[in-house]
N, C-alpha and C positions, 0 to 999 in steps of 0.2 A: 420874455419869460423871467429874468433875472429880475427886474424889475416888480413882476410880481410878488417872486420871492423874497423879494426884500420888504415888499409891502408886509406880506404876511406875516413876515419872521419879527420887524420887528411893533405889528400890531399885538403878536401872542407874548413879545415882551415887556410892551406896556400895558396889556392885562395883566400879565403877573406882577407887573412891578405894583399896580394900583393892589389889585390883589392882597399883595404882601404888607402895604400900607394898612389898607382895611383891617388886619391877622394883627399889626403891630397898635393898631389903637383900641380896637376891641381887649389886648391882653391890659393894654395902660388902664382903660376904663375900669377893666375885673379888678387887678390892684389895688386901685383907688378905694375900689366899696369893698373891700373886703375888710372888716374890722378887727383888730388885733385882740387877743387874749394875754393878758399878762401872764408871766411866770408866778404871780404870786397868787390870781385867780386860781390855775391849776391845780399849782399845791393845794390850797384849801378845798379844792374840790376833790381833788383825789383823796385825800384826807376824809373827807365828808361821807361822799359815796361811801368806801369802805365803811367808816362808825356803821352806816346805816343801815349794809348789808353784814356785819357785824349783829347788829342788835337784831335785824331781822332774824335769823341763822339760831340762836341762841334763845331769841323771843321772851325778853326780858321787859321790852319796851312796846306799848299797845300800837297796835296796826297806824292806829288813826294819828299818833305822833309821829310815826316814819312816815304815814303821806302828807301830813306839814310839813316835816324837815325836807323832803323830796320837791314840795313843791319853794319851799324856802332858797332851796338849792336853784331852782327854775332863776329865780328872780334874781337871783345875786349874780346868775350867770349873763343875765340881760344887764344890769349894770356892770358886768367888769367889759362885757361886748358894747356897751357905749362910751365907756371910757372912766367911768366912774368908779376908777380901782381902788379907793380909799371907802365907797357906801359898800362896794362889793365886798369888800375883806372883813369891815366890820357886820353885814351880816352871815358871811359864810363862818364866822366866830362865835356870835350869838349863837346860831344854831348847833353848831360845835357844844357849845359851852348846855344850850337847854338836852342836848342829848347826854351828854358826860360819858361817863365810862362804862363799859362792862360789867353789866352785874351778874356776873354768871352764876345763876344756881337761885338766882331768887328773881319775882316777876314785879315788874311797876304795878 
């Protein structure tokens, strides 16, 4: 009987142990692909967003420029998520920059 138990106790410990191998390569693999966002993608993007819900809000700047700047924001975020944080920053600026500021009180 002991013998049994021993079989058994420690076959359910080398299922766990593999187990827990399988949990620990699986999290390395997730790690691996997950791609970083720089801090300076963010800023520009938070930055962004806001202008744009900005302008939308106040509606100073026509629809159809906030869904370029939005989809402008799409893409910049595809390059800073491939690593491409210097195309990223230069168009999340552009866009910055064709949006500008606040025109409160008067309409494009």
């Amino acid at each position: 009987m002991r013998i049994i138990n021993l079989t058994a106790s420690l076959g359910a410990c080398l299922a766990l142990i593999l187990f827990e191998a399988n949990i620990s390569a699986w999290c390395d693999e997730a790690s691996e692909n997950q791609s970083s966002f720089a801090k300076i993608c963010l800023d520009r993007e938070v930055a962004l967003i806001t202008l744009i819900d900005d302008h939308g809000m106040v509606e100073d700047v026509r629809p159809e420029k906030l869904s370029a700047a939005f989809a402008g924001l799409l893409d910049a975020r595809t390059l800073c998520y491939a690593g491409k944080t210097d195309a990223a920053v230069s168009a999340y600026d552009a866009i910055l920059q064709d949006l500008g500021h606040l025109h409160i009180g008067r309409k494009e």
